[in-house]
C-alpha positions as CSV (number, residue, x, y, z in Angstrom):
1,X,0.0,0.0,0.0
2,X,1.2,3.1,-0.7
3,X,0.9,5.8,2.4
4,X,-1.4,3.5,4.4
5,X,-4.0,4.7,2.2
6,X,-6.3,1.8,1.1
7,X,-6.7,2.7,-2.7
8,X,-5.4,1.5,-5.5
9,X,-5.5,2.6,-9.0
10,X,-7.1,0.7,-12.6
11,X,-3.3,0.6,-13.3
12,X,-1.2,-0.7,-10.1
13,X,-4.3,-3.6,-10.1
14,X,-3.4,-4.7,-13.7
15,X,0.0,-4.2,-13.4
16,X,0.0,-6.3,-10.0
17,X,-2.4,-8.8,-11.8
18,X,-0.6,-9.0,-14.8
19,X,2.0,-12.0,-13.9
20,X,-0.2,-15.5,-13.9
21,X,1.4,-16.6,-10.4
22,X,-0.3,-13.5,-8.9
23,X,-3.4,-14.2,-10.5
24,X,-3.9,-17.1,-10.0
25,X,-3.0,-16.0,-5.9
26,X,-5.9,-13.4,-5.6
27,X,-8.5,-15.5,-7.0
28,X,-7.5,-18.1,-4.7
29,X,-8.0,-15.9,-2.2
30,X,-10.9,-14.2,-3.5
31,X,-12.6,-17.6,-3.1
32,X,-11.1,-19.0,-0.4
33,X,-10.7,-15.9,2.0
34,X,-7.4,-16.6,4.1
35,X,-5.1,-18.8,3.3
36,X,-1.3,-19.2,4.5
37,X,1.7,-19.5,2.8
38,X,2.3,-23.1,2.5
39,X,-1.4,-23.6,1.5
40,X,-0.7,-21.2,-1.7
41,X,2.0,-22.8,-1.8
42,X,0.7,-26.4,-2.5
43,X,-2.2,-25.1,-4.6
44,X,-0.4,-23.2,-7.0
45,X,2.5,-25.9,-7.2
46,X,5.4,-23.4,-7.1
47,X,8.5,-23.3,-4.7
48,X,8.7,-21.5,-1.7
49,X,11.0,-18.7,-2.6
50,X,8.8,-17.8,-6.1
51,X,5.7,-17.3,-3.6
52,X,7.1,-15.0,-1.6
53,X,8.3,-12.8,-4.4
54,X,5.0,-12.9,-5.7
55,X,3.1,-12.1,-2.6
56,X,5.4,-9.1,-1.3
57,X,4.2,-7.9,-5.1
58,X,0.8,-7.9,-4.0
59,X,0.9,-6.8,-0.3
60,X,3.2,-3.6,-2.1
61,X,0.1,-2.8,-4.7
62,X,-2.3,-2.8,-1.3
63,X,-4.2,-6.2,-2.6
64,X,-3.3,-8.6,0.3
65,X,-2.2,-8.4,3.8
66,X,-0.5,-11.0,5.8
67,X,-1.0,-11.8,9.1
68,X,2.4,-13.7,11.0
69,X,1.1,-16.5,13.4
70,X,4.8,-18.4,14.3
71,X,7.0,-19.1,11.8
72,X,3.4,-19.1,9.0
73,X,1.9,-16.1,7.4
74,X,-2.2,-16.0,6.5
75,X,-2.9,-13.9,3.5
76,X,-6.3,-12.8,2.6
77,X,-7.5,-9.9,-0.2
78,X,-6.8,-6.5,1.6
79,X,-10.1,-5.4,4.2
80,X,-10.6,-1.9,2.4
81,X,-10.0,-2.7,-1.2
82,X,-12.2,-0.5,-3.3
83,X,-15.8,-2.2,-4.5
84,X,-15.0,-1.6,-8.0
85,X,-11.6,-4.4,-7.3
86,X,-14.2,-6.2,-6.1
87,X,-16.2,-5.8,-9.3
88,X,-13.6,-6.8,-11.4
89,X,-12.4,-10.1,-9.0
90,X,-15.5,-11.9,-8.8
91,X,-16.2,-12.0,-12.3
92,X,-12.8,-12.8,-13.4
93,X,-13.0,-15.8,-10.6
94,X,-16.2,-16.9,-11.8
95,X,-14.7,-17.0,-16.0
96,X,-11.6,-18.6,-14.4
97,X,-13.1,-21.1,-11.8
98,X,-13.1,-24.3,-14.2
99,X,-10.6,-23.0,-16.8
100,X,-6.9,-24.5,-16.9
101,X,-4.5,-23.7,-14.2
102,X,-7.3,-22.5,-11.9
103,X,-9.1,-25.2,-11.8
104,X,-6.2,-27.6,-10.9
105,X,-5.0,-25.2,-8.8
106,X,-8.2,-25.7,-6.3
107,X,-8.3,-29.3,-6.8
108,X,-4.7,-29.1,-5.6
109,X,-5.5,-26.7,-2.7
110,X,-8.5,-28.9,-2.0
111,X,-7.2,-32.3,-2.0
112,X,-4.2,-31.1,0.4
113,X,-2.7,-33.8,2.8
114,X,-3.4,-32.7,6.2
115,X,-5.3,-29.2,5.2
116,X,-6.0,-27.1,7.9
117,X,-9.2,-26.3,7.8
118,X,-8.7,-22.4,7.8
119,X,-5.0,-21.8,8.4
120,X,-1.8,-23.3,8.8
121,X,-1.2,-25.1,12.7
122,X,0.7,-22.5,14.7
């Protein structure tokens, strides 16, 4: 976020959107509300060190925030996001939710060994 305001422009959301790992991150997250790192993780079938990158991407364009519980982090879509990201997620989860990679991607994130059911164990 920039200034610890809670908007973000047409262009930082494309531009923030605009790599298929992060994509494919926020709509998990628009449909599965919080998720922590080793659940995105496993869903999206990427290492570790790629994840990260791509998150701190989106927590920097004021899309997700992370919450630290231990050594895991929860993400979830960012609690003041403007209704008009809103406007454009939901749709673009709903065209994407049985399309290849997002489908696999929650089949993967819902067929997870040992799932929490919310977030990672602390």
């Amino acid at each position: 976020m920039r200034n610890n305001e809670y908007t973000i422009s047409p262009s930082d959301l494309f531009h923030a959107l605009s790599h298929d790992t992060r994509l494919r991150l926020v709509l998990l997250l628009t449909e599965h509300g919080r998720l922590c790192v080793c659940q995105l993780q496993h869903a999206v079938d990427e290492d570790q060190p790629s994840i990260s990158r791509h998150l701190a991407i989106l927590r920097k364009a004021g899309l997700i925030v992370g919450e630290r519980r231990a050594q895991w982090v929860d993400y979830q879509l960012a609690p003041h996001l403007p209704a008009w990201v809103h406007q454009v997620l939901e749709p673009t989860l709903a065209a994407a939710r049985e399309q290849s990679p997002f489908r696999e991607d929650r089949l993967r994130l819902v067929h997870m060994d040992d799932r929490p059911d919310i977030t990672c164990p602390s």
